[in-house]
ZAMARGU-4260 file (C-alpha; in steps of 0.2 Angstrom, whole numbers, plus 5000, padded with zeros to 4 digits):
<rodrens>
0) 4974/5139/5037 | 4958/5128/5039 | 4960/5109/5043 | 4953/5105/5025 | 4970/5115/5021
5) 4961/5122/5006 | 4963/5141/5006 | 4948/5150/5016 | 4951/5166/5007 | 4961/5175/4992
10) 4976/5181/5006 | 4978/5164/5010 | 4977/5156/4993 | 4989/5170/4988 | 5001/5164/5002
15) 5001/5148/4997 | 5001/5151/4977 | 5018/5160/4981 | 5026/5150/4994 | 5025/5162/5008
20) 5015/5150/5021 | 5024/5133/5027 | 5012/5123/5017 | 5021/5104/5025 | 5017/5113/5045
25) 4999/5110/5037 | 5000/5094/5032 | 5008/5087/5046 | 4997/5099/5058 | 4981/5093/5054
30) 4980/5077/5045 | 4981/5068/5061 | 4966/5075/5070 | 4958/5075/5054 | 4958/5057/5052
35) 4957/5055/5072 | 4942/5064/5073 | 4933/5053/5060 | 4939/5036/5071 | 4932/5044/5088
40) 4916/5049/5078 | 4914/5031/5076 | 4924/5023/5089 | 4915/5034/5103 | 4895/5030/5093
45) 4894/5050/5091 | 4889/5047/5072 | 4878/5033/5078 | 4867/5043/5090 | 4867/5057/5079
50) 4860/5045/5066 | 4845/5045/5076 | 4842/5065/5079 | 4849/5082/5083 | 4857/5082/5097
55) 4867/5094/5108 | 4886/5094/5114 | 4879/5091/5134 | 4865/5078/5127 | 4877/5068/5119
60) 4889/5069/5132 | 4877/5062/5145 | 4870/5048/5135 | 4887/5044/5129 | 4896/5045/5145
65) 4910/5059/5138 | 4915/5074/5143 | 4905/5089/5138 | 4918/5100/5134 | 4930/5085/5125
70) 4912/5080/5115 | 4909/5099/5110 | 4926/5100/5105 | 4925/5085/5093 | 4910/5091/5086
75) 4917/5105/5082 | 4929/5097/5071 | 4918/5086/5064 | 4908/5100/5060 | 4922/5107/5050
80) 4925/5092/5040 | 4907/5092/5032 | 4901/5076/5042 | 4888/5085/5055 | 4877/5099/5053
85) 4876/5114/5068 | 4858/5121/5072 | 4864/5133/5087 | 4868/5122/5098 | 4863/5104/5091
90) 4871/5093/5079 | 4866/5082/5067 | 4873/5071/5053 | 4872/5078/5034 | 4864/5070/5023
95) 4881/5064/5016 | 4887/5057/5030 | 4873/5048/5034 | 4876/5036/5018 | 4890/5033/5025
100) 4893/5035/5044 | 4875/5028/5047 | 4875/5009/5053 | 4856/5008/5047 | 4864/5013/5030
105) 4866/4999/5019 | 4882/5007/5011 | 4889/5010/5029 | 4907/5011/5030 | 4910/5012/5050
110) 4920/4996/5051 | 4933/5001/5040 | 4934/5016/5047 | 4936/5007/5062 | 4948/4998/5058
115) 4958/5013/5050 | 4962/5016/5070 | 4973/4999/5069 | 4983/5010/5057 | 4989/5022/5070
120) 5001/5011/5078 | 5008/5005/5060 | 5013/5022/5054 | 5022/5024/5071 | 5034/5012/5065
125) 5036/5021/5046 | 5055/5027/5050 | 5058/5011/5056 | 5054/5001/5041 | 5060/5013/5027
130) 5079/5011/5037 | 5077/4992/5038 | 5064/4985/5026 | 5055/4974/5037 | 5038/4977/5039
135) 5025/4978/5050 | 5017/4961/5038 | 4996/4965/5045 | 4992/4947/5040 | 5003/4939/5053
140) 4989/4941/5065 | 4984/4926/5075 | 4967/4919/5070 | 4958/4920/5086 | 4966/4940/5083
145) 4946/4951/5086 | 4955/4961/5075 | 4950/4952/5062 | 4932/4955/5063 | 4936/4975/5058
150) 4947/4970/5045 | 4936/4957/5036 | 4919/4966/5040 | 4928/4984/5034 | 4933/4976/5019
155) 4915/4968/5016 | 4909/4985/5015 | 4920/4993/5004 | 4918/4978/4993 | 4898/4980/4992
160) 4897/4994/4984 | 4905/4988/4969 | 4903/4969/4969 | 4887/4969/4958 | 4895/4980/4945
165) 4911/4968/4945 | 4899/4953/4944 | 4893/4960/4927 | 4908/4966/4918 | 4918/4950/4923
170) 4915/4937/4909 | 4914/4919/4914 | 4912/4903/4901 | 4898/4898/4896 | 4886/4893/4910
175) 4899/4892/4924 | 4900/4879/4939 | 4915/4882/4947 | 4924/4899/4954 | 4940/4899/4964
180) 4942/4917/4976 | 4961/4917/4980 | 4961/4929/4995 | 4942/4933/4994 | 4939/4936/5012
185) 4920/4942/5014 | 4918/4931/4998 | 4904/4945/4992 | 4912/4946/4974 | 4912/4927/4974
190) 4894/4929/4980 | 4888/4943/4966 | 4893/4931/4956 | 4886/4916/4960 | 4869/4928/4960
195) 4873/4932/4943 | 4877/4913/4937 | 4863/4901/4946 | 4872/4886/4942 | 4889/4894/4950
200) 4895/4888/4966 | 4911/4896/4975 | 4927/4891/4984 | 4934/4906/4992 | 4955/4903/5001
205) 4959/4914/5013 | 4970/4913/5031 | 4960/4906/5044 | 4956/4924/5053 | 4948/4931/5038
210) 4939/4916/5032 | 4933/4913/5050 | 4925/4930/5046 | 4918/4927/5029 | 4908/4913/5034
215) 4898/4921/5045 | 4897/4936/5034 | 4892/4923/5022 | 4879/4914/5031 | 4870/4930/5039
220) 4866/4933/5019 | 4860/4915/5018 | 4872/4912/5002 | 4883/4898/5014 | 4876/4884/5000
225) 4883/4895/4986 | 4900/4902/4994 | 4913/4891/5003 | 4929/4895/5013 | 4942/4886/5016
230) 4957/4890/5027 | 4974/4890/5020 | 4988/4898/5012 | 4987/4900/4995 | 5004/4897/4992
235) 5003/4880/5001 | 4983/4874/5000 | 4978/4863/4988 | 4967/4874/4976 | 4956/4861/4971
240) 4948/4864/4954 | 4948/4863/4939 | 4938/4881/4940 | 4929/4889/4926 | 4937/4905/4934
245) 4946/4912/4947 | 4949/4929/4958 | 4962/4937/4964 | 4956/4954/4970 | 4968/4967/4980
250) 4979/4953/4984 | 4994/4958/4973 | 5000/4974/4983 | 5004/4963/4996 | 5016/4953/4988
255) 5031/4954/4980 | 5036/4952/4959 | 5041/4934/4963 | 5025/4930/4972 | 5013/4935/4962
260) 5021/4925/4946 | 5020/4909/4957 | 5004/4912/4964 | 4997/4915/4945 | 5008/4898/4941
265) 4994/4889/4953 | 4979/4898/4948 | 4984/4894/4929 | 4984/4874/4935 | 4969/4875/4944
270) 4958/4882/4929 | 4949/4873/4916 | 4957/4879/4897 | 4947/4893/4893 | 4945/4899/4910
275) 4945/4917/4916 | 4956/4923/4927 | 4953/4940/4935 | 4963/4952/4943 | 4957/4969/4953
280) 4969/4979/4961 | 4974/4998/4962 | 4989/5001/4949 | 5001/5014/4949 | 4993/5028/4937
285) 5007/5038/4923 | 4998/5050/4927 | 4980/5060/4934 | 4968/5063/4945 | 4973/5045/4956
290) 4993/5045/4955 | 4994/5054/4974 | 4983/5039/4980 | 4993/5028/4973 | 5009/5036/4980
295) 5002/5033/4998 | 4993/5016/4995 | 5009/5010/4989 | 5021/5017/5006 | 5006/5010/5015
300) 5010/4992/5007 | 5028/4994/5009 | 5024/4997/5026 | 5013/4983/5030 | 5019/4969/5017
305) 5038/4974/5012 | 5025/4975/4993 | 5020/4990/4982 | 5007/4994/4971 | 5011/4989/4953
310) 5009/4995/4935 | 4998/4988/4922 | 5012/4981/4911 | 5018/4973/4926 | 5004/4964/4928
315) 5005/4961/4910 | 5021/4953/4911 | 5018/4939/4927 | 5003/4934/4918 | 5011/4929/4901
320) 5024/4919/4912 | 5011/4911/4922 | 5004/4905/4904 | 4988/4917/4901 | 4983/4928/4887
325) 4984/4945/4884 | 4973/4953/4900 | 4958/4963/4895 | 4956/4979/4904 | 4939/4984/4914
330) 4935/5000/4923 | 4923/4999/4938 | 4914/5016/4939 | 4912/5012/4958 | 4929/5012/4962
335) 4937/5021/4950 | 4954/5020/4959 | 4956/5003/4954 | 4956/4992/4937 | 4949/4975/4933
340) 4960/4965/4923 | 4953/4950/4915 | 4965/4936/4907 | 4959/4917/4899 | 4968/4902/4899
345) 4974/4896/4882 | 4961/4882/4876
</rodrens>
């Protein structure tokens, strides 16, 4: 069976179509080195060289100061994820993975991948927090925590790719002014969106480790006049306001039922009547194509926050207790896993 774990031929399809090859020895088999490989690539700056020609196994080696055989062997597995080409002996990055694994690329995704190697350690302690409950809660981290700089930045680039198409579906009142980010991080939607509105300026809360980060992602994109951090809980900051709209984006996953109606409760005070109030997170599905990665995002929070992902009608629900109207649902082509719900304040 291939690492891919998708049938190489008709006998093994056949096998596995009839339950006549331990499909789970697989899964668990190869999906750690699958994922490890990918970290190492990036961890190790193999993607990084590649980025900047064919190279050999021994060439790399030498220049990356790995062991030839160790490096050949990785290659190889890189090789049979799709990621690096194989002239011979030299490798090279497809041109897939270049969009991605490329750090010239300007939809580079390495320091979330990086941080994907934090993630390790967390699983370890799956068994342990299914018997208990009590989880592994990521955003206890100590400020001063470098941790934080993969996180945030990781995030930052995820959120790139789709934070202009956000800034346009979202509706704002008329000629905005004001825009609270609960949780914003990087603070690139908040920024997309002052881009969009030129007389829009925003306030992004967030814990001090993360909005350490966002200010200097922030300022290295000279938008530091338009887009404000301020470090605090948003359970416990004063918000500020009144907002002509405010964002809670991939926050509610890490909270729980009782959470998220209070933290709505605060958002609703902080707005002006009228304002928008938007909400992007990944939902549990009824059913499709996105349901298996909702089933593990959803361990994965449970793991993390003692929280889950969460249904539409859920969200529906807090909302009208936190005093909003009926949300407005908008899909983002650019992350298709995930929905952006869209609510006003009555006035």
């Amino acid at each position: 069976m291939r690492p891919d774990l998708r049938p190489e031929n008709p006998t093994e399809w056949l096998a596995l179509r009839l339950n006549l090859a331990p499909r789970p020895v697989g899964e668990a088999m190869f999906g750690m080195p699958m994922a490890r490989s990918i970290m190492a690539g990036v961890r190790l700056g193999i993607f990084e060289r590649l980025a900047k020609g064919p190279a050999g196994a021994d060439e790399l080696a030498r220049e990356l100061e790995l062991t030839p055989a160790g490096t050949r062997l990785l290659l190889d597995s890189l090789y049979a994820l799709g990621h690096v080409e194989r002239d011979g002996s030299r490798y090279e990055l497809t041109k897939n993975a270049r969009r991605w694994l490329d750090p010239a690329s300007e939809t580079y995704v390495g320091n979330f991948i990086q941080d994907c190697f934090q993630y390790w350690e967390w699983w370890s302690q799956l068994e342990d927090v299914v018997r208990t409950g009590r989880s592994f809660e990521l955003h206890d981290t100590p400020p001063e925590d470098p941790g934080w700089q993969t996180y945030i930045r990781g995030q930052f680039e995820l959120a790139r790719l789709s934070a202009p198409e956000v800034a346009k579906a979202l509706r704002l009142p008329d000629e905005p002014t004001a825009l609270l980010d609960v949780a914003g991080a990087h603070g690139w939607f908040s920024a997309e969106l002052c881009r969009r509105h030129p007389g829009l300026k925003a306030t992004v809360v967030d814990l001090p480790g993360s909005a350490a980060v966002g200010r200097q992602i922030v300022a290295e994109h000279d938008m530091s006049d338009r887009v404000e951090h301020r470090a605090g809980d948003a359970f416990a900051i004063d918000l500020g306001g009144p907002y002509d709209g405010a964002l809670c984006f991939n926050l509610i996953h890490h909270l729980s039922p009782e959470q998220n109606v209070t933290l709505f409760r605060r958002i609703h005070d902080a707005l002006k009547p009228g304002g928008t109030f938007a909400v992007l997170d990944l939902f549990t599905p009824k059913e499709g194509a996105h349901a298996d990665a909702s089933a593990f995002l959803g361990l994965f929070f449970y793991l993390t926050s003692s929280a889950a992902t969460y249904s539409p009608d859920e969200l529906a629900v807090w909302l009208a207790e936190a005093g909003f109207e009926k949300p407005r649902r908008v899909r983002i082509r650019r992350i298709p896993s995930q929905t952006l719900y869209e609510a006003r304040k009555p006035g």
